[in-house]
N, CA, C and O atoms as CSV, one atom per row, in Angstrom:
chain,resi,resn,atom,element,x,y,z
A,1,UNK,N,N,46.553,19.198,26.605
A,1,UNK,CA,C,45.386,18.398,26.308
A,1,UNK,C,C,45.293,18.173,24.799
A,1,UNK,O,O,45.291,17.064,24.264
A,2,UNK,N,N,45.208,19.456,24.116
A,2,UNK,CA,C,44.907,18.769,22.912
A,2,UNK,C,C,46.111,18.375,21.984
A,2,UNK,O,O,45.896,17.997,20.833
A,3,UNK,N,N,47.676,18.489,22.617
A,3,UNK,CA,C,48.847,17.949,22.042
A,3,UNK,C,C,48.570,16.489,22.268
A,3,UNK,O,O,48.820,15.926,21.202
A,4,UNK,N,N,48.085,15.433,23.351
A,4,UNK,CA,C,47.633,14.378,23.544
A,4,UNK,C,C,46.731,14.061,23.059
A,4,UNK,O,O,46.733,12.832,22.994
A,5,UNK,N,N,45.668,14.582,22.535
A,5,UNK,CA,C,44.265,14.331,22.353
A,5,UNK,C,C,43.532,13.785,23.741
A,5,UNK,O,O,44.102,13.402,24.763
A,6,UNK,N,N,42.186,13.856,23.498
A,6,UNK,CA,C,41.474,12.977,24.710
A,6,UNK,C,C,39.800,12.580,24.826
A,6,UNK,O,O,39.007,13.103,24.043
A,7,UNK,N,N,39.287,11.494,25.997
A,7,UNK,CA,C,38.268,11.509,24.931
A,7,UNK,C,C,36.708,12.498,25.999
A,7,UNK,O,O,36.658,13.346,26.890
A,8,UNK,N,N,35.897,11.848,25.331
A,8,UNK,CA,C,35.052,12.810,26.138
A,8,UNK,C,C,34.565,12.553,27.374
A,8,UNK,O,O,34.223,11.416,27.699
A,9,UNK,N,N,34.494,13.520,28.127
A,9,UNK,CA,C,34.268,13.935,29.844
A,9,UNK,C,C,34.952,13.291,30.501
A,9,UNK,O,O,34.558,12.768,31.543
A,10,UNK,N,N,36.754,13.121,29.803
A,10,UNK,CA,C,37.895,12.851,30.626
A,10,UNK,C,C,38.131,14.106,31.718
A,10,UNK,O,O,38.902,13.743,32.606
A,11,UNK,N,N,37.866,14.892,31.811
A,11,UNK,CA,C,37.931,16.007,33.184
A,11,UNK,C,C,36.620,15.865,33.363
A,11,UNK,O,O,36.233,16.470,32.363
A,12,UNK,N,N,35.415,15.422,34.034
A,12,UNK,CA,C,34.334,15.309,34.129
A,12,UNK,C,C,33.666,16.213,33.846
A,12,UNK,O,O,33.830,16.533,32.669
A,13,UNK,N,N,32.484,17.213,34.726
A,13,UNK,CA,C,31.511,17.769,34.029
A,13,UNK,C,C,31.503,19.455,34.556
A,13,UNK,O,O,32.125,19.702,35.589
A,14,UNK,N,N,30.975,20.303,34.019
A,14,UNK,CA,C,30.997,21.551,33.809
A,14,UNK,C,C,29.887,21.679,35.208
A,14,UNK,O,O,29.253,20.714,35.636
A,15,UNK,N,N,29.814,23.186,35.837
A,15,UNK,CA,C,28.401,22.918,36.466
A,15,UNK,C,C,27.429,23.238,36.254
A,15,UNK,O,O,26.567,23.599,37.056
A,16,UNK,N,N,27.366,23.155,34.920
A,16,UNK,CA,C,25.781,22.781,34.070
A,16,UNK,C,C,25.697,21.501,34.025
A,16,UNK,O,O,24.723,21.018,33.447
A,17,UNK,N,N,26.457,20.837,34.481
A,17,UNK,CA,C,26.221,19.572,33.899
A,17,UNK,C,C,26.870,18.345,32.426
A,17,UNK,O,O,26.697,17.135,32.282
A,18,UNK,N,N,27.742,19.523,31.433
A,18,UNK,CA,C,27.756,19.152,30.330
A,18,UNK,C,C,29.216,18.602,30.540
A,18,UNK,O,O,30.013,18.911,31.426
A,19,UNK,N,N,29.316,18.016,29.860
A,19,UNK,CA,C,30.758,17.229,29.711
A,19,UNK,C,C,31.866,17.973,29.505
A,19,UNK,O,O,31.543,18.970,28.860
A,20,UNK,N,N,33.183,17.956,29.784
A,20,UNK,CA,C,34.255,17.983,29.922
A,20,UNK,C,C,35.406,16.936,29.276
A,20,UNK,O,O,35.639,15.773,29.605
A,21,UNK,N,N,36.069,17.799,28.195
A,21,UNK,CA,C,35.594,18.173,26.729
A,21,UNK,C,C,33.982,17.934,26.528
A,21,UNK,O,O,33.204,17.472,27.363
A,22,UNK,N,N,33.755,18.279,25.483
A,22,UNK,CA,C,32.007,17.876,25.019
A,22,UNK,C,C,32.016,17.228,24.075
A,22,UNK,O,O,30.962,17.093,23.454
A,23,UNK,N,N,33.322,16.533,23.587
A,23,UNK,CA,C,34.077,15.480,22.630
A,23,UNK,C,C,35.260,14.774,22.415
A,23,UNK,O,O,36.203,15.545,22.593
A,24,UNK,N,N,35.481,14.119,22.238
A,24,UNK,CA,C,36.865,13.415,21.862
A,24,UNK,C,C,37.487,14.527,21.295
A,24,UNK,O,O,36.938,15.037,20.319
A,25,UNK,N,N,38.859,15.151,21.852
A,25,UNK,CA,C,40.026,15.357,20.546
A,25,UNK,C,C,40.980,14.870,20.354
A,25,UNK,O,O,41.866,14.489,21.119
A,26,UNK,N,N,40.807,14.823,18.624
A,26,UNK,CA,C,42.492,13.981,18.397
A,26,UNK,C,C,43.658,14.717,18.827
A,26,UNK,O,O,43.923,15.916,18.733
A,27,UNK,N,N,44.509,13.428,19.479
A,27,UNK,CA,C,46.256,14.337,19.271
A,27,UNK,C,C,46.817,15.013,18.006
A,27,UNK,O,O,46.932,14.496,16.895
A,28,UNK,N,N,47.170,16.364,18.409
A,28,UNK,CA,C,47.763,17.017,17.511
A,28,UNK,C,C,49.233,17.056,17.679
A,28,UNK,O,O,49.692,16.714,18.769
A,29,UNK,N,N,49.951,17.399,16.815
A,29,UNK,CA,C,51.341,17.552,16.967
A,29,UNK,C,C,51.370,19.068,17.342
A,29,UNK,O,O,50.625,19.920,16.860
A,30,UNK,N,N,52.421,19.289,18.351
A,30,UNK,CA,C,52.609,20.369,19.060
A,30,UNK,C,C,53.835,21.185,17.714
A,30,UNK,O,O,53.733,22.407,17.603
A,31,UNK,N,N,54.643,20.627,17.015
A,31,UNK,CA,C,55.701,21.116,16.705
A,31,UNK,C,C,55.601,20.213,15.653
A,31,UNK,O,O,55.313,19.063,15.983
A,32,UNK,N,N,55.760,20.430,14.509
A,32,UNK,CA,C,56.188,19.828,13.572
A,32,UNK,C,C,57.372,19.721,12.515
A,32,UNK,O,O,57.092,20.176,11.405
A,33,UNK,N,N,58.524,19.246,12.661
A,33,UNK,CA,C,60.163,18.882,11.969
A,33,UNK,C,C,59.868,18.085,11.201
A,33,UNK,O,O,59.049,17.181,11.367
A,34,UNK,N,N,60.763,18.414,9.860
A,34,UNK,CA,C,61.555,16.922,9.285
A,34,UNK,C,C,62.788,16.400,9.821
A,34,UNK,O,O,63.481,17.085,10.574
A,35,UNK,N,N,63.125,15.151,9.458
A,35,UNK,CA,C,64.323,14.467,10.259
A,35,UNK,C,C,65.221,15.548,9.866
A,35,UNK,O,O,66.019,15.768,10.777
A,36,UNK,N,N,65.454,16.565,8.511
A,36,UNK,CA,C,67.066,16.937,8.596
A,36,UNK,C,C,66.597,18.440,9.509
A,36,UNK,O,O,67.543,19.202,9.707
A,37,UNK,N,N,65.218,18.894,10.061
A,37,UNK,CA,C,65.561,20.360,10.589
A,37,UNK,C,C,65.552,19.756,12.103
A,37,UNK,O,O,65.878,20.495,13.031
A,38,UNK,N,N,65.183,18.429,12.335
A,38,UNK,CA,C,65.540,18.064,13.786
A,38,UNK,C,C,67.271,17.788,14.101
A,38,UNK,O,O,67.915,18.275,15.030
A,39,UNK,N,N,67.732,16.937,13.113
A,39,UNK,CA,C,69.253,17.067,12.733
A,39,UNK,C,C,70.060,18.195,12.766
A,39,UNK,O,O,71.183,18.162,13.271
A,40,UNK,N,N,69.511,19.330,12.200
A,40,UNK,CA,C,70.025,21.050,12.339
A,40,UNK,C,C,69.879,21.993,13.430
A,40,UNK,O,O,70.608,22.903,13.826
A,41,UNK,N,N,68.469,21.435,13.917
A,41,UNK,CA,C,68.608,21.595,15.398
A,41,UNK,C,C,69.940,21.442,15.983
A,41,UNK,O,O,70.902,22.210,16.011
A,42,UNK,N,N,69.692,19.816,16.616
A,42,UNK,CA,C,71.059,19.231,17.212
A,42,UNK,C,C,72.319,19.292,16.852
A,42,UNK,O,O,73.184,18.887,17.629
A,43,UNK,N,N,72.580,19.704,15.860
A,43,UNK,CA,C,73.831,20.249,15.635
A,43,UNK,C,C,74.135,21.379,16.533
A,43,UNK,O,O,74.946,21.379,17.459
A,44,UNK,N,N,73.152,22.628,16.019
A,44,UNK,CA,C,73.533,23.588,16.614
A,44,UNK,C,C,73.549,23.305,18.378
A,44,UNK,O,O,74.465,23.802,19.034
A,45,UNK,N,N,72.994,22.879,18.729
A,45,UNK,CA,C,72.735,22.920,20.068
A,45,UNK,C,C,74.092,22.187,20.435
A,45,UNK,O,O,74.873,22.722,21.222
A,46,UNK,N,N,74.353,21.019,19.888
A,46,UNK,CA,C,75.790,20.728,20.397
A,46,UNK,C,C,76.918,21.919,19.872
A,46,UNK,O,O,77.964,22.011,20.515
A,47,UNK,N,N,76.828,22.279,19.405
A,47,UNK,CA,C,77.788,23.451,18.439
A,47,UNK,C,C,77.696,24.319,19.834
A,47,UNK,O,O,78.713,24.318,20.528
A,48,UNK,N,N,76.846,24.870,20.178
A,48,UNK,CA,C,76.692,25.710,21.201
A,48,UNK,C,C,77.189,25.589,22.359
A,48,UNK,O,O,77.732,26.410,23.099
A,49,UNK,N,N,76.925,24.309,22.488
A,49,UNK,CA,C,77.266,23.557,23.941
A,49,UNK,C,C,78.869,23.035,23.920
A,49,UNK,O,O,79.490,22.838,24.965
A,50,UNK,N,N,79.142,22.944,23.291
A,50,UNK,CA,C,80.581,22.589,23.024
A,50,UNK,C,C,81.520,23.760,22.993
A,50,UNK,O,O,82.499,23.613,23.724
A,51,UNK,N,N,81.458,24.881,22.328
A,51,UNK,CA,C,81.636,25.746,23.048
A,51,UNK,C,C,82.011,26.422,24.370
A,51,UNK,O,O,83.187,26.555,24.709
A,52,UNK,N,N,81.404,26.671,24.802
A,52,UNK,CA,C,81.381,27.339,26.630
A,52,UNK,C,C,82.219,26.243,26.924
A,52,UNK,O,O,83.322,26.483,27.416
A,53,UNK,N,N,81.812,24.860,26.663
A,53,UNK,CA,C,82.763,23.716,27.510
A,53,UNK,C,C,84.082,23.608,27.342
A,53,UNK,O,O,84.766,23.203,28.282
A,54,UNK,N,N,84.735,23.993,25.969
A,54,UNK,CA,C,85.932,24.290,25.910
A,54,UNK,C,C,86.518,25.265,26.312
A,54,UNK,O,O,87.577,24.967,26.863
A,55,UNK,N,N,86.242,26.586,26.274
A,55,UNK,CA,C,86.680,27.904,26.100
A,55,UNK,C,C,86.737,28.037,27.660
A,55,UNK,O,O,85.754,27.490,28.160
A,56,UNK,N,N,87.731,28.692,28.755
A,56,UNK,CA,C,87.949,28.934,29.456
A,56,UNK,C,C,88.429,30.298,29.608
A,56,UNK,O,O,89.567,30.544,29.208
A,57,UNK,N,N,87.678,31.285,30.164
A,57,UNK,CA,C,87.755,32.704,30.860
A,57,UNK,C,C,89.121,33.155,31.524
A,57,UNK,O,O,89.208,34.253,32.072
């Protein structure tokens, strides 16, 4: 929910009555990278993966 944001009494109401959220929230970023630690990521992960795929037991 709040990685999307959303607005108010998008899940409708509590049973008091009160809204669901009791406000709009903004989307937040769940994870936050720059392009080169998303790049360093994917390296490794292919690095990894490439691996096992070659190497035979």
């Amino acid at each position: 929910m709040t990685q999307f944001g959303t607005t108010k009494c998008a899940f409708g109401k509590a049973s008091n009555g009160s809204s669901l959220p009791w406000g709009a929230l903004p989307a937040r970023s769940f994870i936050v990278l720059s392009d080169e630690e998303q790049d360093n990521i994917v390296a490794e992960l292919e690095d990894w993966l490439h691996i096992p795929a070659t190497r035979r037991d």
